[in-house]
N, C-alpha and C positions, 0 to 999 in steps of 0.2 A: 105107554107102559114100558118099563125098564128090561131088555131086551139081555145085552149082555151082562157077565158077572159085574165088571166095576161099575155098571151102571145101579143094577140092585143094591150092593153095597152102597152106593153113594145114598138111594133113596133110605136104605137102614138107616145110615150114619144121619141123616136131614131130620128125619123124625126122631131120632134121639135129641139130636141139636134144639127140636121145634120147642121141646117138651124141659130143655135145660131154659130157653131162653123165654119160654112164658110164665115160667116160674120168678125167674130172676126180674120179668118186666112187671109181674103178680107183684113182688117184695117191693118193687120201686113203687110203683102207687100205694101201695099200705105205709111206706114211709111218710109219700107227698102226702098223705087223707091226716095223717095224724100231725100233721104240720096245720095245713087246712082249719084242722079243728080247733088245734092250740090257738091260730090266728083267730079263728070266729069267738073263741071265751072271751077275747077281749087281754089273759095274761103274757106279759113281753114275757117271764123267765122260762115260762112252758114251751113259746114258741121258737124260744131262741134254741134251748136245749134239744127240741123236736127237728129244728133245720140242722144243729149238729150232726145231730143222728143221721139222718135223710143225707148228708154232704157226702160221707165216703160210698155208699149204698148206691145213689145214681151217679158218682165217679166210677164204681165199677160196671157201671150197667154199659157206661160212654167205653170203659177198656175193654173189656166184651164185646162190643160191637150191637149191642141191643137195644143203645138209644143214639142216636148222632148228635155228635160234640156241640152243633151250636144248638139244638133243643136244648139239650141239656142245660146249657149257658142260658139261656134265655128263663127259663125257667127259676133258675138259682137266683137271677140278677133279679125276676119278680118276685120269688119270694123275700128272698133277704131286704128288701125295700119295703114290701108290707110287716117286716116283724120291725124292721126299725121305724116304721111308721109307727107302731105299737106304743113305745118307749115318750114319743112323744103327749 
């Protein structure tokens, strides 16, 4: 239990933080699921346009500090392969 002031303040300021960055991690899968989706209809211009979208959204999630840069890389490197998989 948080004993002195900067300690309580720090537990404040965490739980503010928790509550920024589960939202921000929320918004990054409702990006990837509508990628996902685009990929399962089967349409390249859906999916292409959906990984657009999805590209700056978990770029800022990695400058945030909310997802770590080689997920993220990984991640982008399978999807962009399965929507150009699509095209063919």
């Amino acid at each position: 239990m948080a004993n002195t002031p900067q300690s309580k303040k720090r537990a404040r300021q965490a739980e503010r933080r928790q509550d920024v960055n589960k939202a921000r991690r929320s918004r990054i899968r409702t990006f990837l699921r509508k990628v996902e989706e685009a990929i399962a209809s089967g349409n390249h211009e859906t999916a292409t346009a959906a990984l657009r979208a999805a590209q700056p959204e978990m770029a800022r999630g990695v400058a945030k500090g909310v997802v770590h840069k080689n997920t993220l890389a990984r991640k982008m490197s399978r999807l962009s392969a399965r929507v150009k998989s699509l095209a063919a």
